[in-house]
C-alpha positions, 0 to 999 in steps of 0.5 A, a space after each residue: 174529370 179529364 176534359 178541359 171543358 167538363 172541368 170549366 163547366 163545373 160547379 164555380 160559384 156565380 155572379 150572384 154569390 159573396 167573396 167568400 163562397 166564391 173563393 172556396 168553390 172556384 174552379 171545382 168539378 162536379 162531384 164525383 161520388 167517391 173522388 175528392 172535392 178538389 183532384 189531386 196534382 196530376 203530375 205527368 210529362 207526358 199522357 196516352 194518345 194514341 193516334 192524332 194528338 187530338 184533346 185538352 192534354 197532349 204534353 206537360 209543357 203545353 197543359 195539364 188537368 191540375 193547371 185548368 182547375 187552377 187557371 178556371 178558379 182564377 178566372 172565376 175571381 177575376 170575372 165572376 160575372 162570367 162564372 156558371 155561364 159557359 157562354 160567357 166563360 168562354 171570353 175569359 181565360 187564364 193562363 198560370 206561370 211559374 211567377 208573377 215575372 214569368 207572367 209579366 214577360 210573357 205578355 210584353 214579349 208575346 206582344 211587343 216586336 222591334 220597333 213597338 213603343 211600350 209604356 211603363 211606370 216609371 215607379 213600379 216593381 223592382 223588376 222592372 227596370 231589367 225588364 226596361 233593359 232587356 226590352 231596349 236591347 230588342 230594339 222597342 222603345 220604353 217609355 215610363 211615367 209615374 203612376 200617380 196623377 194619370 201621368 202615363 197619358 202624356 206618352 201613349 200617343 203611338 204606343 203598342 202596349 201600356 203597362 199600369 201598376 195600381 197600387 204601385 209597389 212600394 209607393 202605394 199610388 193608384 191611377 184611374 185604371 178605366 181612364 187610362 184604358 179608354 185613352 190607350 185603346 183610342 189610340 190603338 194600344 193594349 192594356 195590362 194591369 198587374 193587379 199583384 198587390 190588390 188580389 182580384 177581390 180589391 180590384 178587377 182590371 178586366 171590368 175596368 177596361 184592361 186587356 190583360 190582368 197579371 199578377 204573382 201569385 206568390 204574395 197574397 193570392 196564395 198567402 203562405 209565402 211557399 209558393 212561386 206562382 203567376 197568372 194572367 187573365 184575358 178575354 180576347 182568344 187571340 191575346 190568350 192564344 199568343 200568350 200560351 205560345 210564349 209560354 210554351 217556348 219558354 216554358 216557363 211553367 208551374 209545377 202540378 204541386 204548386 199548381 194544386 197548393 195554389 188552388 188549395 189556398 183560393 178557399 181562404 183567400 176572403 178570410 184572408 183579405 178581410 183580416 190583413 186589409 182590416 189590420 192594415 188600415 189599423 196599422 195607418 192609423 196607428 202610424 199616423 199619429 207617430 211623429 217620427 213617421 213621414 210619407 205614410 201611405 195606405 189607400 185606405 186612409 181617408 186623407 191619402 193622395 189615392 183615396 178618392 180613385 182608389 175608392 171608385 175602383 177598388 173593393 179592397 185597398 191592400 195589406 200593404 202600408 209604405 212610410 219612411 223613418 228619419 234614417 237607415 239607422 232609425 229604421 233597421 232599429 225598427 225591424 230589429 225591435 219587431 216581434 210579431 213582424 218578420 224582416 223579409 221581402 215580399 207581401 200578402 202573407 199570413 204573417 206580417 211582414 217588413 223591410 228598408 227597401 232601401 236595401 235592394 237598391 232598385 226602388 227610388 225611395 229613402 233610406 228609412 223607408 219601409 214597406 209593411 205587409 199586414 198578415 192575419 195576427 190579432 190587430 191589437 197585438 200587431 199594432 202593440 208590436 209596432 208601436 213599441 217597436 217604434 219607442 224601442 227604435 227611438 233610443 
């Protein structure tokens, strides 16, 4: 199908369905006899217009049909109660970036100006920080405060945009999203959640008062780690249209293929989620009982700090788990020792994954302080794997 607005009317999966037949129907057309379930990667810089350049697809840059079916299933997760609704579909719309950066700069410099104030936590990606730079040199006013204890709330009297991270990345905090949201908008200032480390089947930002929900795409959206790819969702046209302007004059855009790939990956995303969240919290409470293991943080831990809140506002607590070990020495060890449990950056893949973030220099943590990101291996032997990788490390 070639209109934007006969693909968003398609058949997604509604409110009333589980995560899983959500996942795999989101964002696909009606059947067309004889043509594929989901249409291949259009892959076009330009298409036939003859005469006013009128309709949903004028130029590359600007929209293409393999992005709307991406852009409308993400958007399906993100608010399912809108999904099979085309009144309500019609408040939510999704834009899809080259990364999850791209999509965090096009919304603050889509809506931060000279002279704005923007609050940011103070313990979040480690981009962050460059992006605090860069913001100061356009002469906005940064603001940060740590993610736990709510503590953003004590500097967002005059600000334009508050930006909350939840869980924190690496640091696994979670703040009261909906709290923080009703005190930002009492005092005039726009909401965005990055909503990376959750997936929208452990949290919905948009459902618990953000303006915007952003996210990479690379890490457990997708889940392969062969994909570079970001997103942000909104209800508000206007926030939307301002968005899409930035970026077109970026354009910083994705490519149909991993556009398509995207897409294609959504259908296992609750399978997914269920194993390498279930494989997380047995990794915590392996850990747990490891002496030489300290600051161990997963929210799904019953006696963590963000247990209680994380409970109210999320359905699923993540596949990742941060703890420290008594050195750099002791915790390269460890990831040497490891076999089932690749030494790489970023999270939310298949295959389990983990580093001494240390090394980036960019986090405020310990040396020996690792972050792990569960993947779909069989628990049993990925806890083996850490646990003996662990005694290993220890001589």
């Amino acid at each position: 199908m070639t209109d934007s607005a006969a693909i968003a009317a398609g058949s997604g999966a509604g409110t009333g369905m589980g995560d899983g037949t959500r996942a795999v129907r989101a964002g696909l057309p009606e059947p067309v006899k004889h043509e594929p379930t989901l249409p291949g990667p259009v892959f076009a810089a330009h298409f036939h217009l003859p005469g006013d350049p009128t309709g949903p697809y004028t130029y590359g840059r600007d929209s293409n049909p393999t992005w709307t079916l991406l852009e409308q299933a993400i958007g399906e997760l993100e608010a399912p109660e809108a999904a099979g609704d085309a009144a309500a579909a019609t408040d939510v719309e999704t834009l899809v970036f080259a990364s999850g950066m791209a999509a965090i700069s096009a919304v603050l410099f889509s809506q931060l100006r000279a002279g704005d104030a923007v609050v940011l936590p103070d313990d979040g990606y480690q981009a962050l920080p460059l992006v605090r730079e860069q913001l100061t040199a356009y002469g906005i006013e940064v603001r940060t405060a740590p993610t736990g204890g709510d503590a953003q709330l004590d500097v967002l009297d005059g600000a334009k945009l508050l930006w909350i991270e939840t869980p924190s990345n690496p640091g696994l905090d979670v703040c009261d999203v909906r709290r923080l949201a009703d005190a930002a908008h009492a005092r005039g200032a726009l909401v965005a959640v990055d909503n990376t480390l959750a997936t929208p089947l452990g949290q919905r930002p948009l459902e618990l008062g953000a303006d915007f929900s952003v996210a990479s795409g690379t890490k457990m959206l997708t889940g392969h780690g062969d994909i570079l790819l970001g997103y942000i969702a909104c209800r508000d046209a206007e926030l939307t249209d301002s968005v899409r302007r930035w970026r077109k004059i970026v354009g910083a855009i994705p490519g149909p293929m991993e556009a398509w790939l995207a897409h294609r990956s959504l259908a296992t995303l609750q399978l997914r989620a269920e194993r390498q969240n279930a494989n997380a919290l047995a990794l915590a409470e392996a850990l747990r009982a490891r002496g030489e293991v300290t600051g161990l943080r997963y929210p799904g831990l019953s006696d963590d700090p963000s247990y209680k809140i994380a409970s109210q506002q999320m359905r699923r607590f993540g596949c990742v788990v941060s703890f420290t070990l008594p050195s750099r020495v002791r915790a390269d060890r460890f990831l040497d020792a490891l076999r089932l449990v690749d030494d790489a950056t970023s999270f939310g893949g298949v295959r389990s994954t983990a580093e001494r973030r240390g090394r980036w220099g960019g986090d405020a943590v310990a040396e020996g302080f690792i972050r792990l990101s569960a993947g779909s291996e069989d628990p049993d032997d990925l806890v083996a794997d850490v646990l003996r990788a662990l005694d290993e490390s220890a001589s």
